[in-house]
N, C-alpha and C positions, 0 to 999 in steps of 0.2 A: 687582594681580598677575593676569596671565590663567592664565585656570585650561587646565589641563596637559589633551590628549587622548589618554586611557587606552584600549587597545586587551586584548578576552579573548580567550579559548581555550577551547574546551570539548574536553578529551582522553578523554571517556568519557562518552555517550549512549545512549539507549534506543529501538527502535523499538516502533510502537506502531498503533491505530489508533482515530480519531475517529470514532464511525457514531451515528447517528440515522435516525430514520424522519420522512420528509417526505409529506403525502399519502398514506400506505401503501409508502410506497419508500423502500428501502432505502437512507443517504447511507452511504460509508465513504472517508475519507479518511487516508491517513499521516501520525503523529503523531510529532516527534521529541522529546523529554523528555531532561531533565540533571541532576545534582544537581552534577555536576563544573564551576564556570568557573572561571580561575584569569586572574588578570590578568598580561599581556604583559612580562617586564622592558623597559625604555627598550634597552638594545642586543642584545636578542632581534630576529633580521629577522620582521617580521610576514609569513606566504606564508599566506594563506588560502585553505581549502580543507576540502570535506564530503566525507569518505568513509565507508564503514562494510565492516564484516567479522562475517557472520552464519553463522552453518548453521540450516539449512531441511532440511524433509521433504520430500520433489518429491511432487507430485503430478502435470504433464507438462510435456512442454515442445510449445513451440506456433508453427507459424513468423509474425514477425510482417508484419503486411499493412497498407498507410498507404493511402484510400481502392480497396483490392481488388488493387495492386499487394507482390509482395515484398517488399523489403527489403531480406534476405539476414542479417538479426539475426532471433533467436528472444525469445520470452518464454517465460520460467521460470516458471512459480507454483509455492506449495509453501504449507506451514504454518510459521511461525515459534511454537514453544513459549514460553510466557512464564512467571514467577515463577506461583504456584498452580497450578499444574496446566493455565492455559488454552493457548488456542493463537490465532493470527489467520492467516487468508488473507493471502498477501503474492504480488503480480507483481515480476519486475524484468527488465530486456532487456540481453540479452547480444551483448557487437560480434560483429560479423562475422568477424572472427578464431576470437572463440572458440567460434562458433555449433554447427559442423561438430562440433567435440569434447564440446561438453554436450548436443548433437542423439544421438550413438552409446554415452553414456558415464552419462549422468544418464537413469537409470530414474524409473520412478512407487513410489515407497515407499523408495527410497536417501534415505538421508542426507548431506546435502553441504554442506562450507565455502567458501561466494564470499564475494569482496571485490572493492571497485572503488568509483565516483565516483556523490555525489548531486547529478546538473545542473539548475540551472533554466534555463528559457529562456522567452523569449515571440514566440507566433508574431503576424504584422502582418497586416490582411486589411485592403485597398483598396477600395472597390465607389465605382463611381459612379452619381449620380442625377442626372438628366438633366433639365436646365432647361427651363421651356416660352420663355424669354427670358433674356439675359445667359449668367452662368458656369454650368457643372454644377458639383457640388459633392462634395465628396468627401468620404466615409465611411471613417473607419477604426477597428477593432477590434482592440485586446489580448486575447489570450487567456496568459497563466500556464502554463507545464504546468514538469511535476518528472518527471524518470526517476529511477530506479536501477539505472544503468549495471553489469552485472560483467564487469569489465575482466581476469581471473583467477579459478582456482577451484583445486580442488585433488580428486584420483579421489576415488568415493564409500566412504565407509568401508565395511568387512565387516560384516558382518549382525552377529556377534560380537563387536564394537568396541564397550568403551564409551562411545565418543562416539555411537555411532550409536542413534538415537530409537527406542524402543518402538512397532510398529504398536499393538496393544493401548491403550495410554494414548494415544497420538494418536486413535483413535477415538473413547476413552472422549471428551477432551477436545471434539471436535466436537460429541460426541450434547449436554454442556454449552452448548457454545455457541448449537446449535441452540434448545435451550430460554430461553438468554438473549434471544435474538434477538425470539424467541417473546413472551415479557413484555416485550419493550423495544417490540414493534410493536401489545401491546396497551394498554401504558400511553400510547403514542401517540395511539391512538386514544380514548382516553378524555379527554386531555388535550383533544381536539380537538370533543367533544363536548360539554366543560365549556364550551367558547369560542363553543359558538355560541348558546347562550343560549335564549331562547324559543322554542317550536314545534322545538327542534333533538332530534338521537335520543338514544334512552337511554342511558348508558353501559354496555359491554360488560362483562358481568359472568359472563361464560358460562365454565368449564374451557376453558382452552387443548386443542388437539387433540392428538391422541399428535404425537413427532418423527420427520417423516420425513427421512434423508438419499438424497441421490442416488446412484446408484454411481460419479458421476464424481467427487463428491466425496470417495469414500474413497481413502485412501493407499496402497489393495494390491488 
């Protein structure tokens, strides 16, 4: 009997973010997580497709630039609030369409509901190297990249909305983070000093420094 090819669906995900410290730097990458899959009925049409539908704290909007040229899309960032009290930095890039209206409409400290599309794509780079005899040879490179498209949003709620976010506990939440951040770049570092073995430095056993935030980085 050949066996049957079963197709899922996940109807409910979670954003998130991946970060470690590499070298003393910073990695952070977008995580998506599920507890939701459900499998396909056999005459369900399969239409596959990644979208999501968040509210974010703005923090600004930013017009975006691809090697020092416009674009004529902006990026958004803002803070996404998560279960416990945390929060994560989050970019996403808004079309053209809707640039203009989230450029005059989306403050720094508003609270706001976008939706729209998660793309991947990969970009192709060609180089050639140049033969001293015969053929040059050509070099090509994949690069990966993932946006989050918002293709739509909706005005930002009233300050007196309960949907709309707490400046107060969105600070609190960063001054947390900050300090996580803190312990995760010095457990780093101590990991890294376990690794080098003989003649290598002590490990970092010193109080962390007070946390400092940036003022770009607050939400008001």
């Amino acid at each position: 009997m050949r066996d049957q090819d079963y197709k899922f669906i996940i109807t409910q995900g979670k954003i998130g973010l991946n970060e470690y410290y590499s070298q003393g730097i910073l990695k952070a990458y977008p995580q998506l997580t599920t507890n939701f899959v459900n499998r396909l009925d056999a005459n369900e049409e399969f239409n596959p497709r990644a979208e999501f539908d968040v509210e974010l704290f703005v923090k600004n909007v930013i017009e975006e630039k691809v090697k020092g040229e416009e674009t004529g899309r902006v990026n958004l960032n803002g803070y996404i609030p998560l279960y416990g009290g945390k929060v994560i930095p989050f970019e996403f890039v808004v079309t053209k369409e809707g640039s203009h209206y989230v450029e005059n409409n989306y403050e720094k400290g508003s609270t706001v509901n976008v939706f729209g599309k998660i793309i991947n794509f990969k970009e192709q780079k060609v180089t050639t190297k140049t033969a001293a005899f015969g053929e040059d040879k050509k070099e090509i490179t994949i690069n990966s990249k993932r946006e989050y498209l918002i293709t739509g949003g909706n005005d930002p709620y009233d300050e007196d909305s309960k949907n709309a976010f707490n400046a107060d506990a969105i600070k609190k939440a960063l001054t947390e983070r900050e300090i996580y951040l803190d312990e995760l770049k010095n457990e780093s570092g101590n990991e890294n000093n376990k690794k080098s073995g003989f003649g290598g430095s002590a490990p970092n056993n010193k109080p962390s420094k007070p946390v400092e935030i940036s003022e770009d980085d607050l939400p008001f």
